[in-house]
Structure formats: structure tokens, C-alpha cells
VMD Tcl script that draws the C-alpha trace (Angstrom):
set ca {
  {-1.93 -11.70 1.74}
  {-3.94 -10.30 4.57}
  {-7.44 -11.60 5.15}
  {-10.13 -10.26 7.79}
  {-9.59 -13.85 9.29}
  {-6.53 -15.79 9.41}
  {-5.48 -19.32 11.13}
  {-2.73 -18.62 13.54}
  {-1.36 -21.34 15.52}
  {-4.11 -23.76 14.97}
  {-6.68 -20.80 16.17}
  {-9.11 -18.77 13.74}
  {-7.98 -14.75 14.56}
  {-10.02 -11.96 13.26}
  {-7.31 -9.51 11.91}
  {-7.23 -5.85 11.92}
  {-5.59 -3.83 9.37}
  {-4.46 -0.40 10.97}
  {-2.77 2.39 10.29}
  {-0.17 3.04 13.57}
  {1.70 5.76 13.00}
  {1.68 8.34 10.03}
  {3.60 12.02 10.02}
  {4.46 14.55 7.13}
  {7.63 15.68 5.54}
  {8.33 19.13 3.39}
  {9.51 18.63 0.47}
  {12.92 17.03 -0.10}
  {14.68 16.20 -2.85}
  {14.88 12.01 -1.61}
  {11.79 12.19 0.88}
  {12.56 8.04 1.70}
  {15.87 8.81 2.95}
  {14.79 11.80 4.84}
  {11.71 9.47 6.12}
  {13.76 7.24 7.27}
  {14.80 8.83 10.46}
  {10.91 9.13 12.14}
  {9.95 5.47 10.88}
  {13.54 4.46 12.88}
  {12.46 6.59 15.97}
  {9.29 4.99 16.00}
  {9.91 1.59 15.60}
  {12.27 2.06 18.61}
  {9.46 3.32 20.52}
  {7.48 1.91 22.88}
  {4.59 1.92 20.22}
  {6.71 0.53 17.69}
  {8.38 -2.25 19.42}
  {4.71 -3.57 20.85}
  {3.37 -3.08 16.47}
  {6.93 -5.28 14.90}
  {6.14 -7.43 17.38}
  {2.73 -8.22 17.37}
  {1.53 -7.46 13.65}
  {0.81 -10.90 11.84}
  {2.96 -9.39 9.11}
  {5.96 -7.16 8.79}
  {4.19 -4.08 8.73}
  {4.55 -1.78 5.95}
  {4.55 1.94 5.21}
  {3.32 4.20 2.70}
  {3.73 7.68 0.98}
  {1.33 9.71 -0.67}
  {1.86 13.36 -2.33}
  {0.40 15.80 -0.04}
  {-0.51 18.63 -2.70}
  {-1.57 21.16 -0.30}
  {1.43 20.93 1.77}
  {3.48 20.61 -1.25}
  {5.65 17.91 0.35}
  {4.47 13.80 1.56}
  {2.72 12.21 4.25}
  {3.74 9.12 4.97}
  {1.78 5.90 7.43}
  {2.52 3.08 8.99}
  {0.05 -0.11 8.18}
  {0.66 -3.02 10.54}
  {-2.07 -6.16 10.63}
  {-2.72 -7.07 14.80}
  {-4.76 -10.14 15.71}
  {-8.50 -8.74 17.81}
  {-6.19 -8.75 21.59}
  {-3.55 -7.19 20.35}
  {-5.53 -4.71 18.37}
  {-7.73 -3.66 21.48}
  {-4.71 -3.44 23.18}
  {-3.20 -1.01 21.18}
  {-6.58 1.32 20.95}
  {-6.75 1.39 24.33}
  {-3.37 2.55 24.79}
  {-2.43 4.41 21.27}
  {-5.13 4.45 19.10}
  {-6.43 8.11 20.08}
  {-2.76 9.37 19.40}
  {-2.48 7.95 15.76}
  {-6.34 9.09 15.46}
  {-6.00 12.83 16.12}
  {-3.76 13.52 13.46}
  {-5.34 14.34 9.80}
  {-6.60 11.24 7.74}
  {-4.51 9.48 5.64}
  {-6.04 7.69 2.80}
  {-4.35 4.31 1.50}
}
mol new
graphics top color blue
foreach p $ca { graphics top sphere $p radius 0.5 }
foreach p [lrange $ca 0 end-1] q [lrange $ca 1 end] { graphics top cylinder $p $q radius 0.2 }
display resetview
């Protein structure tokens, strides 16, 4: 369980949940297999590697029906601690933030 404040070695953290990457997908017959591919490439990213290896937490992703689309968008949620998280603003956040909103 993720709290807005968490003890990490022997230091109080504020923690930020964010979402770091999301993308959309037609409509497949198995959209986690399909899926699977783009959460790979990102993860082997530049952006990814910094997010698996700073969240708090494994990081975790989501699907949601995308009805107007008639297919599935799909986001990453990773937890960073405040220097890791201002880190990754400065250098990703407007990326992840000019795509369309995904609700969790």
C-alpha cells in the first residue's frame, strides 16, 4: 500500500503517484498480449529504466475500454519519492502530459 508519505531508509519521503507512460491499442481480440510489446519497449527505454528503478514499488499498469475509439488505452502508474519525481517532470513529464487524459 502506497501512502502520500512513506519511511524509506530511516527518512520520511513524500511519494508521488504518477502516471508515466500511457498509449492506445485498436481493438484486438487479446489486447494484453498485443500490449505487451509497447510496455516492453518502454521499460527498455531510457524513461522506463530511470521509472523500474526508482518507483518505491513495482509499478503497475492499467487498461480501460476506450468506447469512442472502440479499442483500450492502457497507463503506466509508478510511485517516485519528491527527487526522483521532479526529476522525471523536468525531463518527461510534458511528454506523458500531452497525450489525452487517462482516468484511473
Amino acid at each position: 500500500m502506497i501512502n502520500d508519505y512513506m519511511i524509506i531508509e530511516d527518512k520520511v519521503h513524500r511519494v508521488h503517484r504518477v502516471i508515466v507512460y500511457r498509449f492506445r491499442m485498436g481493438d484486438v481480440e487479446d489486447p494484453d498480449l498485443y500490449a505487451a510489446q509497447p510496455l516492453w519497449e518502454w521499460q527498455e527505454s531510457e524513461m522506463g529504466k530511470f521509472v523500474m528503478e526508482r518507483s518505491v514499488e513495482t509499478p503497475i499498469w492499467h487498461r480501460q475500454a476506450d468506447v469512442a475509439n472502440y479499442g483500450y488505452e492502457y497507463a503506466v502508474e509508478a510511485f517516485l519519492k519528491g527527487s526522483d519525481y521532479s526529476f522525471w517532470v523536468l525531463k518527461w513529464g510534458n511528454e506523458v502530459d500531452k497525450k489525452n487524459a487517462f482516468s484511473i
